[in-house]
N, CA, C and O atoms as CSV, one atom per row, in Angstrom:
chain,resi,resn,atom,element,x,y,z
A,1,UNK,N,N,66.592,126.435,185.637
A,1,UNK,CA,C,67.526,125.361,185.825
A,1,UNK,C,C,68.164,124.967,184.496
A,1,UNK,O,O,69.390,124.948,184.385
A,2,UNK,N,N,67.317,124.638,183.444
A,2,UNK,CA,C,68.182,124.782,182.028
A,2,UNK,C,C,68.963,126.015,182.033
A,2,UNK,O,O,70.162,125.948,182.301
A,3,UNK,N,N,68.534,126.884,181.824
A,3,UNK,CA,C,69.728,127.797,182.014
A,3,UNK,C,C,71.327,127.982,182.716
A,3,UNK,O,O,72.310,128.557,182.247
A,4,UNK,N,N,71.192,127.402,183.759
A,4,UNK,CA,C,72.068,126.753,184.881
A,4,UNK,C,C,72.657,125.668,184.034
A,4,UNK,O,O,73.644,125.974,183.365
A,5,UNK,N,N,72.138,124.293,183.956
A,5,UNK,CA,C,73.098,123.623,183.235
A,5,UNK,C,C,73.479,123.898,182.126
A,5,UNK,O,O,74.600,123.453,181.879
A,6,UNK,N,N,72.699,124.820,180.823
A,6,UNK,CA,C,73.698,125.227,179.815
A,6,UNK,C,C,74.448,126.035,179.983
A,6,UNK,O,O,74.783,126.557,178.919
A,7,UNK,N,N,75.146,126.627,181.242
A,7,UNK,CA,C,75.795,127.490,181.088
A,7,UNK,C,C,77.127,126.716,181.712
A,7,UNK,O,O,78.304,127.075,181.724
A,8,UNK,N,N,76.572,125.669,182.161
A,8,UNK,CA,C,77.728,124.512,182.812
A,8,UNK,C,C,78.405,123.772,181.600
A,8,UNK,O,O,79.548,123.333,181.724
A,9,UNK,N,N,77.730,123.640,180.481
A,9,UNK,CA,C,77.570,123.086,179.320
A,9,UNK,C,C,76.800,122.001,179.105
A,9,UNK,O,O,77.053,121.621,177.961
A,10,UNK,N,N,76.207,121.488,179.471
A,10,UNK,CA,C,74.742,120.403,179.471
A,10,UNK,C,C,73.823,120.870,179.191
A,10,UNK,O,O,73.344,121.842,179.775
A,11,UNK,N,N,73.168,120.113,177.898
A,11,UNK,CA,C,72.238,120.267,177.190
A,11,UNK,C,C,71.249,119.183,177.054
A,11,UNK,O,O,71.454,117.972,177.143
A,12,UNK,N,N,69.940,119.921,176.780
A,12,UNK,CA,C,69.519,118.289,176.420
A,12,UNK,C,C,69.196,118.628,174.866
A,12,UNK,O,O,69.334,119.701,174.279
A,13,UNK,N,N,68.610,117.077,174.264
A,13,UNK,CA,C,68.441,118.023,172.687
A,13,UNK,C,C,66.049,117.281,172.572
A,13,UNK,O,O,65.130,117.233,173.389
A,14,UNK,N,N,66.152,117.053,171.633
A,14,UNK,CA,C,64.556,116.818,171.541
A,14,UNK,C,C,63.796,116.336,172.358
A,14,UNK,O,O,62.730,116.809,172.753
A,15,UNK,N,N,64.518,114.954,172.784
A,15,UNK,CA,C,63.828,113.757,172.981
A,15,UNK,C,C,64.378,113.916,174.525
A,15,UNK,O,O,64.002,113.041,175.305
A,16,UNK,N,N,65.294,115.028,175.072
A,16,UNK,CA,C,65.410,115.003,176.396
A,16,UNK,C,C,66.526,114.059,176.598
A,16,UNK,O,O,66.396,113.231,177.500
A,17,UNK,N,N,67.626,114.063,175.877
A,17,UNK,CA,C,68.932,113.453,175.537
A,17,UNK,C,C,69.730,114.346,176.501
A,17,UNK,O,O,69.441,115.488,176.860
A,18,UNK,N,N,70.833,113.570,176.862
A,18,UNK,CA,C,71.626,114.533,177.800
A,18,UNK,C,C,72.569,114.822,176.982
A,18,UNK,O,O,73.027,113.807,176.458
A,19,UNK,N,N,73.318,116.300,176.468
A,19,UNK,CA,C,73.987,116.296,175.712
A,19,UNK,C,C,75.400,116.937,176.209
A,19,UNK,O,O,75.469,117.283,177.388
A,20,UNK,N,N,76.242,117.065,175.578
A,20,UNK,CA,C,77.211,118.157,175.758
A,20,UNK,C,C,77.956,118.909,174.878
A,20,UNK,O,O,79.098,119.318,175.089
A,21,UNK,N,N,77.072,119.144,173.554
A,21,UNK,CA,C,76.764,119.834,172.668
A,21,UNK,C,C,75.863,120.922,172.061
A,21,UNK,O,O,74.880,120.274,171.701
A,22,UNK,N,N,75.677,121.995,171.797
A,22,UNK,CA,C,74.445,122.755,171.909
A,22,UNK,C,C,73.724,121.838,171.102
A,22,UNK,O,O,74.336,121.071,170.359
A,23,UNK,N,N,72.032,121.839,171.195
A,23,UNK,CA,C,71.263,121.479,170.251
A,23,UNK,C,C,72.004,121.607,168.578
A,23,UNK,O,O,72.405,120.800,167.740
A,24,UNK,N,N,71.911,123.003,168.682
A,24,UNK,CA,C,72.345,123.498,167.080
A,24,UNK,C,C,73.379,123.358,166.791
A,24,UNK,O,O,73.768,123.631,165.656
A,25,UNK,N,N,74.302,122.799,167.904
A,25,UNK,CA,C,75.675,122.906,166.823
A,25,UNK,C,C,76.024,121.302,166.584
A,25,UNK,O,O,77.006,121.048,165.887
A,26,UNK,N,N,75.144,120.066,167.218
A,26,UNK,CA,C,75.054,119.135,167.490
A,26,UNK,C,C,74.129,118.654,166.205
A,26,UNK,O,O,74.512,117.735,165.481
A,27,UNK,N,N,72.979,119.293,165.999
A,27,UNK,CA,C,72.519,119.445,164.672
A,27,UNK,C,C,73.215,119.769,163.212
A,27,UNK,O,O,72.947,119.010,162.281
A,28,UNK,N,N,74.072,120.845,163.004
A,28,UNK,CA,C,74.999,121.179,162.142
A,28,UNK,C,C,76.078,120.405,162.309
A,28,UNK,O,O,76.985,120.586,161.496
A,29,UNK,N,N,76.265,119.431,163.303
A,29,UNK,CA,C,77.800,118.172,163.181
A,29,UNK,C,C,76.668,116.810,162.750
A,29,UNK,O,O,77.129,115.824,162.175
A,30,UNK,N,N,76.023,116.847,162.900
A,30,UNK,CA,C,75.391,115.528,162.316
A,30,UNK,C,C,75.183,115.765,160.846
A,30,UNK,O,O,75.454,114.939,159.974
A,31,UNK,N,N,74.424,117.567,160.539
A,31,UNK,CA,C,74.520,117.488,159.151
A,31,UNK,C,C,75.753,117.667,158.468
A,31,UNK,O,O,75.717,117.737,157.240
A,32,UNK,N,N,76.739,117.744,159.011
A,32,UNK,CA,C,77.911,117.782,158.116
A,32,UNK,C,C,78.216,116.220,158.338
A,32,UNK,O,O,78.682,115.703,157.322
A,33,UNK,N,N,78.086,115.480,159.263
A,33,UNK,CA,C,78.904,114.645,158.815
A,33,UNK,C,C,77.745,113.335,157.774
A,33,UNK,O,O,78.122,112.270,157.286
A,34,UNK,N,N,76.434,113.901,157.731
A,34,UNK,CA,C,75.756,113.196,156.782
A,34,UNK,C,C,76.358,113.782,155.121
A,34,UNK,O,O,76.526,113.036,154.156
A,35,UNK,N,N,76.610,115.320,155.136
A,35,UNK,CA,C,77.542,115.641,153.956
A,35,UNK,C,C,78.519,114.991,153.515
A,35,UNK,O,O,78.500,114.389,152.441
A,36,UNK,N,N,79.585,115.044,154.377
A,36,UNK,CA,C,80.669,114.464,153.983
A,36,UNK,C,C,80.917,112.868,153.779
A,36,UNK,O,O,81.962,112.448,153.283
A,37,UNK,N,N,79.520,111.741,154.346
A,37,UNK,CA,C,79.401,110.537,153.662
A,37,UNK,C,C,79.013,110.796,152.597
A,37,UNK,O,O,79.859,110.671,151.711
A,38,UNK,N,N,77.649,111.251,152.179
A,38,UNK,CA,C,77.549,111.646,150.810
A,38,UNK,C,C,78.349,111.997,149.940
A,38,UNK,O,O,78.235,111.539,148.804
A,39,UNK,N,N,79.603,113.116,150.341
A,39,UNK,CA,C,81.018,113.696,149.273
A,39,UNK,C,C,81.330,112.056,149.021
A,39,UNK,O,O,81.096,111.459,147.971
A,40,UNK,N,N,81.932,111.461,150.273
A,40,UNK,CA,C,82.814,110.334,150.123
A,40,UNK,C,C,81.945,109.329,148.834
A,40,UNK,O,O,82.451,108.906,147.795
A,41,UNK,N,N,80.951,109.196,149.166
A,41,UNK,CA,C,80.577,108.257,148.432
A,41,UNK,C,C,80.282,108.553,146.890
A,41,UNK,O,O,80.227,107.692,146.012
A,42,UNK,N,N,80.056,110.294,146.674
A,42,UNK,CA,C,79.966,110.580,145.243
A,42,UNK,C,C,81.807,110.277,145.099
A,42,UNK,O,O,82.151,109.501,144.207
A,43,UNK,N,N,82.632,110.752,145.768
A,43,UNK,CA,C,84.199,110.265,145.778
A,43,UNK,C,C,84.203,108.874,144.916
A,43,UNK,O,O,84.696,108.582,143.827
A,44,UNK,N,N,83.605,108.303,145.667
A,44,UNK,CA,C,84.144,106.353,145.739
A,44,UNK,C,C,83.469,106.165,144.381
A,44,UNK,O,O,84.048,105.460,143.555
A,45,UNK,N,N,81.918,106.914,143.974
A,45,UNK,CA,C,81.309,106.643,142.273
A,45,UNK,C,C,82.136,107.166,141.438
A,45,UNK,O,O,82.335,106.557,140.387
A,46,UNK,N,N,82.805,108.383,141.682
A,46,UNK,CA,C,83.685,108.650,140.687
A,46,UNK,C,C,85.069,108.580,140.277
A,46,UNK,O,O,85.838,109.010,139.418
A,47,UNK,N,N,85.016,107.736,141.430
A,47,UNK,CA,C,86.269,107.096,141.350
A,47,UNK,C,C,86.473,105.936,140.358
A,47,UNK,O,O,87.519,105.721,139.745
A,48,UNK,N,N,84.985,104.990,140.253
A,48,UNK,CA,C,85.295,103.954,139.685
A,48,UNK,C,C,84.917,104.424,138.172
A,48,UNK,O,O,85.088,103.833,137.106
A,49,UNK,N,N,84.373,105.630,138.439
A,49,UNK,CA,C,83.980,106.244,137.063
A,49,UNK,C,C,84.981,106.790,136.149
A,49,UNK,O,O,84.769,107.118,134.981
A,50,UNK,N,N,86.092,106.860,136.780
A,50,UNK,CA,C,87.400,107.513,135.949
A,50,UNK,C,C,87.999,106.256,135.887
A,50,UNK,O,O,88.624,106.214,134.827
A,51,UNK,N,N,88.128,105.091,136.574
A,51,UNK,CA,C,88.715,104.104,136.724
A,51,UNK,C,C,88.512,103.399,135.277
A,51,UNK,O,O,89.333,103.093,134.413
A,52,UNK,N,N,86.579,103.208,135.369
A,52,UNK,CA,C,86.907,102.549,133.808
A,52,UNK,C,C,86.993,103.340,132.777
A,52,UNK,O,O,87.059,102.778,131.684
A,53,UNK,N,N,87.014,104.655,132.805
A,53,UNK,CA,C,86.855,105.498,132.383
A,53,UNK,C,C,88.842,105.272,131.515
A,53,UNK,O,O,89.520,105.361,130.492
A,54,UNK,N,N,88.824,105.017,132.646
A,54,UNK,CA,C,90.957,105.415,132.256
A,54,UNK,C,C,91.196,103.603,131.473
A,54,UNK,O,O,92.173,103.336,130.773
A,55,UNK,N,N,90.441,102.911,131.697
A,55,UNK,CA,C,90.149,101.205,131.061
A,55,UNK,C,C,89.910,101.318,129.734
A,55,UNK,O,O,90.649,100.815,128.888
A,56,UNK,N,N,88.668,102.109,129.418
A,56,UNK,CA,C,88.288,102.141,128.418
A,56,UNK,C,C,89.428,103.269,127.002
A,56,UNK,O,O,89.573,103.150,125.785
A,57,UNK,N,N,89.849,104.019,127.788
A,57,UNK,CA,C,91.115,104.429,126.657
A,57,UNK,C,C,92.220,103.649,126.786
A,57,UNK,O,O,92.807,103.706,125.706
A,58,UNK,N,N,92.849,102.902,127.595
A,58,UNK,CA,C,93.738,102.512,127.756
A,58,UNK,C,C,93.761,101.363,126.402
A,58,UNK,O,O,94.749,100.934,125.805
A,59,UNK,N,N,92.099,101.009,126.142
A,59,UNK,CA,C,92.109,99.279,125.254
A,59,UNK,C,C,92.221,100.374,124.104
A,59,UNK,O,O,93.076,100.100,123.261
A,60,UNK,N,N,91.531,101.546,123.909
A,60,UNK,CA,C,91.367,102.148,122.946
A,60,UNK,C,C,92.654,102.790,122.606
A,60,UNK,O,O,92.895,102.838,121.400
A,61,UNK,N,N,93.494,103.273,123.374
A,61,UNK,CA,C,94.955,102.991,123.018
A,61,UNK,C,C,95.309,102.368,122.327
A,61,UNK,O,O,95.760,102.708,121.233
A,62,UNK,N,N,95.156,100.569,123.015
A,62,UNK,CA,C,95.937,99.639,122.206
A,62,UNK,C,C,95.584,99.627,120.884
A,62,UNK,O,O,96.380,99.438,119.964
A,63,UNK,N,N,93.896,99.912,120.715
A,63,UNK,CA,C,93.360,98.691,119.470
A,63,UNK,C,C,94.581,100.344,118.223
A,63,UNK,O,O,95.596,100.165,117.550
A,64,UNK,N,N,93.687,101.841,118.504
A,64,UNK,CA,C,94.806,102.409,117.781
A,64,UNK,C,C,95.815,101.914,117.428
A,64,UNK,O,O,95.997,101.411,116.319
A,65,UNK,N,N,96.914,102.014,118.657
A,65,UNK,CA,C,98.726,101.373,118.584
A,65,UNK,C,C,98.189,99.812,117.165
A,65,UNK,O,O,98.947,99.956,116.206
A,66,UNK,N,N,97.461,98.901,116.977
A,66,UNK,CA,C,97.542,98.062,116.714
A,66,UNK,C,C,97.326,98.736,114.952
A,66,UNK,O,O,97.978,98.527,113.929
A,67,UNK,N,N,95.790,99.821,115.299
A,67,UNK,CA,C,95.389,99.983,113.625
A,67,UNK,C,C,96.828,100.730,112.977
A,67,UNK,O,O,97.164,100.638,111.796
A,68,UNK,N,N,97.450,101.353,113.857
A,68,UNK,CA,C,98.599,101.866,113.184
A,68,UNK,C,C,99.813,101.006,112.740
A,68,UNK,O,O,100.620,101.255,111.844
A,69,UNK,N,N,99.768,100.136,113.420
A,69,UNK,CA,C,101.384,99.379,113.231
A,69,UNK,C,C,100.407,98.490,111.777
A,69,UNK,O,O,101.094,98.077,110.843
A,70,UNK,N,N,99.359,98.345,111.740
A,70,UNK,CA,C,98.952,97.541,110.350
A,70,UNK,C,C,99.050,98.499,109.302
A,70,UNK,O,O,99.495,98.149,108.209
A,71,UNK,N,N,98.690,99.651,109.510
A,71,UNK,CA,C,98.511,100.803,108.609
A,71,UNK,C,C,99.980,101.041,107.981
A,71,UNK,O,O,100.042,101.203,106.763
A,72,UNK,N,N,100.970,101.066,108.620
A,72,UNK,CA,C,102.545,100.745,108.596
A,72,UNK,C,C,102.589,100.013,107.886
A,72,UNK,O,O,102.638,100.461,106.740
A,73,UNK,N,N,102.604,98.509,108.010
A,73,UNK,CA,C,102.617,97.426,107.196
A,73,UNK,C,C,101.955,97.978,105.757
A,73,UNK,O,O,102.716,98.003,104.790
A,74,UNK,N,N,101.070,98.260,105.641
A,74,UNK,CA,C,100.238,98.037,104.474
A,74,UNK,C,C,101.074,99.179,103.973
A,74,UNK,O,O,101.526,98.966,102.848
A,75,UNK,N,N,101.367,100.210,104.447
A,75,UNK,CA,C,102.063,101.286,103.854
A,75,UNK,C,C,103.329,100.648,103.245
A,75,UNK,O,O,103.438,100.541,102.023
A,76,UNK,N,N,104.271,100.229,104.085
A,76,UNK,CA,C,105.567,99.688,103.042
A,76,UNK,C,C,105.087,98.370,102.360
A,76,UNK,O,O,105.973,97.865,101.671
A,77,UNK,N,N,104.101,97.796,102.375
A,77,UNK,CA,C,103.590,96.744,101.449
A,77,UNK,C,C,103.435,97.662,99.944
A,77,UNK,O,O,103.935,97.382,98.855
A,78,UNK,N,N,102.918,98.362,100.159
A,78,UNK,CA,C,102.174,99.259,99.209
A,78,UNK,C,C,103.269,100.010,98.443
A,78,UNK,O,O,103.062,100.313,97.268
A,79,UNK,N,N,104.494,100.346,99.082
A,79,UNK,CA,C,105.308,101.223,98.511
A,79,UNK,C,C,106.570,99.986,97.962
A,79,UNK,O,O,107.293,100.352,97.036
A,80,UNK,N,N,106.742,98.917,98.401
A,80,UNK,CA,C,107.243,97.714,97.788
A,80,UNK,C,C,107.141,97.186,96.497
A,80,UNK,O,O,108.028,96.841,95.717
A,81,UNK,N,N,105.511,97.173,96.356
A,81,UNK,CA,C,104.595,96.994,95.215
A,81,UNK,C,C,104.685,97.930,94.314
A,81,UNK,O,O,104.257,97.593,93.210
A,82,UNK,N,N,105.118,99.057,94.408
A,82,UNK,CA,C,105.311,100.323,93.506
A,82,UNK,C,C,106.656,100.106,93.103
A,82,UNK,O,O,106.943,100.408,91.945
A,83,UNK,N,N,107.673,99.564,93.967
A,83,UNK,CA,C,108.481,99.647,93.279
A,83,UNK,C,C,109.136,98.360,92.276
A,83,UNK,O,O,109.947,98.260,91.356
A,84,UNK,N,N,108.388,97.615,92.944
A,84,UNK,CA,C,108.384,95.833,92.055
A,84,UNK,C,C,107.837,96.440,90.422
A,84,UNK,O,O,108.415,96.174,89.368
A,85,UNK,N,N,106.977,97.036,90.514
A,85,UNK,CA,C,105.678,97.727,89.073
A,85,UNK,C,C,106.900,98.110,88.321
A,85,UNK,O,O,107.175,97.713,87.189
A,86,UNK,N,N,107.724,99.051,89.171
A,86,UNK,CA,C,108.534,99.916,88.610
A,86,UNK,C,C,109.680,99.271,87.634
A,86,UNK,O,O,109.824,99.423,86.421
A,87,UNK,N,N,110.703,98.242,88.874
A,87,UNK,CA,C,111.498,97.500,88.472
A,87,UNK,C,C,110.779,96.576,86.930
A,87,UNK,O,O,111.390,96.275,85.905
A,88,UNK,N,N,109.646,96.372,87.195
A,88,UNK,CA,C,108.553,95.818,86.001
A,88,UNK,C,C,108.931,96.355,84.806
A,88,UNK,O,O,109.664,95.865,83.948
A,89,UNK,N,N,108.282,97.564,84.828
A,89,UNK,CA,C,108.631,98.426,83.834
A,89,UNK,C,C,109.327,98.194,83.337
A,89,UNK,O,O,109.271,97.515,82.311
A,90,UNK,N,N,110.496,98.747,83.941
A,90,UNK,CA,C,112.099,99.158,83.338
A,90,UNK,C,C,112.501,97.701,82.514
A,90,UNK,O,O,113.057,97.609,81.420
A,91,UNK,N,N,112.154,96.889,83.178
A,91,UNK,CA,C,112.418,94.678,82.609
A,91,UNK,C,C,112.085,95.039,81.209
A,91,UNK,O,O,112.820,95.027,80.222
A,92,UNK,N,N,110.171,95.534,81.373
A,92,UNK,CA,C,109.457,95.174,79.907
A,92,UNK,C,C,110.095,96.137,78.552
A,92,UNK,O,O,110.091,95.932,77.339
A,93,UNK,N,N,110.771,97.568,79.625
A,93,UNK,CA,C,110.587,98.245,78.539
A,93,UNK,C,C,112.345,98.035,77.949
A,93,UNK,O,O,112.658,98.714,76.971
A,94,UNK,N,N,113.030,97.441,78.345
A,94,UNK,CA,C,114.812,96.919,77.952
A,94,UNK,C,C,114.360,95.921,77.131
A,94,UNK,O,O,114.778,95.882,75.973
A,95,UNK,N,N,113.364,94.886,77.640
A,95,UNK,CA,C,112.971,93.954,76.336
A,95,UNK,C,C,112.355,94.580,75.211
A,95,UNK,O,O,112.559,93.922,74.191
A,96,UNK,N,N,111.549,95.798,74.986
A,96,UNK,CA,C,110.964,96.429,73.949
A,96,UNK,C,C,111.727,96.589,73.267
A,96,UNK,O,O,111.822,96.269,72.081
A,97,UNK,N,N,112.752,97.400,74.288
A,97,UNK,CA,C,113.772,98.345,73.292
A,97,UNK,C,C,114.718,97.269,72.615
A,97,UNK,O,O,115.075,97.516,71.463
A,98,UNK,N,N,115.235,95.901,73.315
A,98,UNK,CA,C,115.951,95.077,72.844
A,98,UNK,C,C,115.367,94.427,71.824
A,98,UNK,O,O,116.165,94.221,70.910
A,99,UNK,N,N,113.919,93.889,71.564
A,99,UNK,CA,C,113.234,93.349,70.496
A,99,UNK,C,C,113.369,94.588,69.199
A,99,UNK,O,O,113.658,94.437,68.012
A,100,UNK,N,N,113.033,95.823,69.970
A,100,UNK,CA,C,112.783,97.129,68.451
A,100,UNK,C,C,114.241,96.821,68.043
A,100,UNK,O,O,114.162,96.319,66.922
A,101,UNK,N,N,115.244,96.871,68.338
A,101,UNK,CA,C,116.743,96.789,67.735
A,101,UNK,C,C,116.668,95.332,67.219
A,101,UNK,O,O,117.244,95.329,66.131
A,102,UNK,N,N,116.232,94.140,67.504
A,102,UNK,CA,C,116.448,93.481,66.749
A,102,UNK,C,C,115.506,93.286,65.499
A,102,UNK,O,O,115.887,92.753,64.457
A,103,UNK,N,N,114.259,93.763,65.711
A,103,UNK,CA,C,113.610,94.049,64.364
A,103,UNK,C,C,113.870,95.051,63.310
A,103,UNK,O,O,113.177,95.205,62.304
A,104,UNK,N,N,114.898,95.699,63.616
A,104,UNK,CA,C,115.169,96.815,62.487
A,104,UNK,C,C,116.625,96.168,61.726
A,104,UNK,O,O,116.988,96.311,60.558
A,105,UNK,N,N,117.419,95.270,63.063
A,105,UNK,CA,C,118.387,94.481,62.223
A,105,UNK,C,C,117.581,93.170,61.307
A,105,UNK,O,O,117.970,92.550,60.317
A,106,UNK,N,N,116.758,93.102,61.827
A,106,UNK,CA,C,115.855,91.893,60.946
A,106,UNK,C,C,115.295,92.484,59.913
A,106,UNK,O,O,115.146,91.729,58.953
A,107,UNK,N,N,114.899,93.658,59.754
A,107,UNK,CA,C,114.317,94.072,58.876
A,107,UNK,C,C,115.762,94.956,57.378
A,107,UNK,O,O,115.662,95.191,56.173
A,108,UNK,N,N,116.636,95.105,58.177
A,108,UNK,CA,C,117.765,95.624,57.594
A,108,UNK,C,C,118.287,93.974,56.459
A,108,UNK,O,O,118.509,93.915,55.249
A,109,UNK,N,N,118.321,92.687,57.707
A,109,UNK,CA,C,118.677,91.456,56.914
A,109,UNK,C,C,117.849,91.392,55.575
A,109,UNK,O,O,118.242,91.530,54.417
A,110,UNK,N,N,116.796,91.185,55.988
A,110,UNK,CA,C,115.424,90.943,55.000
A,110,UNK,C,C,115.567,91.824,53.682
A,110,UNK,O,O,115.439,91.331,52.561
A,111,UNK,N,N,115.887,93.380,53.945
A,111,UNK,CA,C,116.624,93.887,52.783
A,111,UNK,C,C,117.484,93.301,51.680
A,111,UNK,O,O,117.487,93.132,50.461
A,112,UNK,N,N,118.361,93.039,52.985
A,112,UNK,CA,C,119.712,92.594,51.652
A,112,UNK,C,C,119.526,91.636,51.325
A,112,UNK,O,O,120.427,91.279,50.566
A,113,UNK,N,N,118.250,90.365,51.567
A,113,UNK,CA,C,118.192,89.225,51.341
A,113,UNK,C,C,117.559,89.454,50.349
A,113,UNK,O,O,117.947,88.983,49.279
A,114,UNK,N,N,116.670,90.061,50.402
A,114,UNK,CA,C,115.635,90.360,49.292
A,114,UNK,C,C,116.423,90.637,47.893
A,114,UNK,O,O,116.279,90.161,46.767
A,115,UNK,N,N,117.494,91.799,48.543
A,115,UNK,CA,C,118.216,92.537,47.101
A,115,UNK,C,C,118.790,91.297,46.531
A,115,UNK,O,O,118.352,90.937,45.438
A,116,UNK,N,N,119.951,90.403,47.264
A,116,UNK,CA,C,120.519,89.534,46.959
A,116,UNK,C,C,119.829,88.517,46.311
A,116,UNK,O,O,120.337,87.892,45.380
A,117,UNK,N,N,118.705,88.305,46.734
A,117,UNK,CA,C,117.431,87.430,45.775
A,117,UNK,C,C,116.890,88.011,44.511
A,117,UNK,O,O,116.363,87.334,43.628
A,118,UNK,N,N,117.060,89.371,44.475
A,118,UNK,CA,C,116.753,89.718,43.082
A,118,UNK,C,C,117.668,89.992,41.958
A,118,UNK,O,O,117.518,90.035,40.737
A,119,UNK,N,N,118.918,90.206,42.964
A,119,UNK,CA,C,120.432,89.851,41.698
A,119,UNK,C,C,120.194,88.419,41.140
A,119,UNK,O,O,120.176,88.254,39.920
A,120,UNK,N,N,120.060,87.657,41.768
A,120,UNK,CA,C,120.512,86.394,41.628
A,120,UNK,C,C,119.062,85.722,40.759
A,120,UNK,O,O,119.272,84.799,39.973
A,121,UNK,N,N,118.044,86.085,40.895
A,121,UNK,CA,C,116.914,86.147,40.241
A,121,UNK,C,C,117.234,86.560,38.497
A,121,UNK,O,O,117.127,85.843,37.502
A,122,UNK,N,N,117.625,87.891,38.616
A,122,UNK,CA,C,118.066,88.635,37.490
A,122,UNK,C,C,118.976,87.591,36.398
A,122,UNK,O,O,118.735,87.505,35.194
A,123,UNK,N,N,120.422,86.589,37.363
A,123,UNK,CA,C,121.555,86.250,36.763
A,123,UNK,C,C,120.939,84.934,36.253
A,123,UNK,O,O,121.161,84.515,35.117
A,124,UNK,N,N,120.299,84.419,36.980
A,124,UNK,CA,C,119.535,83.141,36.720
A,124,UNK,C,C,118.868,83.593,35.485
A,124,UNK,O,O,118.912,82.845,34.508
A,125,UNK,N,N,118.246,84.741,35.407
A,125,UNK,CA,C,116.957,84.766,34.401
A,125,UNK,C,C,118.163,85.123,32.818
A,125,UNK,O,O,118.050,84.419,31.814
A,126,UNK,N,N,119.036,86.080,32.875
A,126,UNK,CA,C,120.264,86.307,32.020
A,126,UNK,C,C,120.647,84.739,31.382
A,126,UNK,O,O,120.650,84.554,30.165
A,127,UNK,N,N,120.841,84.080,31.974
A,127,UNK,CA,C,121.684,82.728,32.125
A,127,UNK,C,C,120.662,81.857,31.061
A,127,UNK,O,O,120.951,81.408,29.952
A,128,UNK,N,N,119.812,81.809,31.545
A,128,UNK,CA,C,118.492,81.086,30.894
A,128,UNK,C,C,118.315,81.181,29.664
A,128,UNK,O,O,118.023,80.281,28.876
A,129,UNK,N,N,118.569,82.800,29.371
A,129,UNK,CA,C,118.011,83.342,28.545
A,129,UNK,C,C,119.081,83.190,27.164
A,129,UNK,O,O,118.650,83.549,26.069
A,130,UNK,N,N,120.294,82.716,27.269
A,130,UNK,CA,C,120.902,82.940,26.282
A,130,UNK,C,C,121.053,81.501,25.688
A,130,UNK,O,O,121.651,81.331,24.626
């Protein structure tokens, strides 16, 4: 009589269930569909796993974008400062050169003052003397 109704398609399965599925293939749809909750749900973990996953570069993005735009800054800070040094320079060294020219005319005066102090030294001492 089983024979008879499985060939009608009625089955029973363990427990004397009325089925209309073979045992085994009723067995292999339950284990697939215990599979495919399991897929779904490793799905749904790795889902949130790329989620913060995609969070955590996204800040790490920013804080980068941020170390760079300072790194920027400090860069034309830095190349500003080089050229302030520079402009420096060039100030101290026009005053060098402007002080060395006037110490060689100072020192040129001091000459002829000197000479002129020792003519006049000389005419004085002539003068005295007679």
């Amino acid at each position: 009589m089983s024979d008879l109704l499985a060939n009608q398609g009625i089955f029973f399965d363990e427990v004397d269930k009325v089925c209309i599925l073979e045992p085994e293939v009723a067995k292999q749809t339950n284990d697939l569909k215990e599979e495919c909750q399991i897929y779904v749900e490793k799905m749904d973990e790795f889902q949130k796993i790329a989620s913060r996953f995609i969070q955590m570069i996204e800040v790490l993005g920013k804080e980068v974008e941020s170390q760079k735009i300072k790194a920027i800054g400090a860069r034309n800070i830095l190349q500003s400062m080089e050229k302030q040094k520079e402009n420096n320079q060039q100030q101290l060294q026009a005053v060098i050169t402007e002080k060395s020219v006037e110490l060689e005319r100072l020192k040129i005066q001091l000459n002829s003052l000197q000479k002129t102090e020792l003519e006049q030294n000389e005419i004085i001492n002539e003068l005295t003397h007679y």
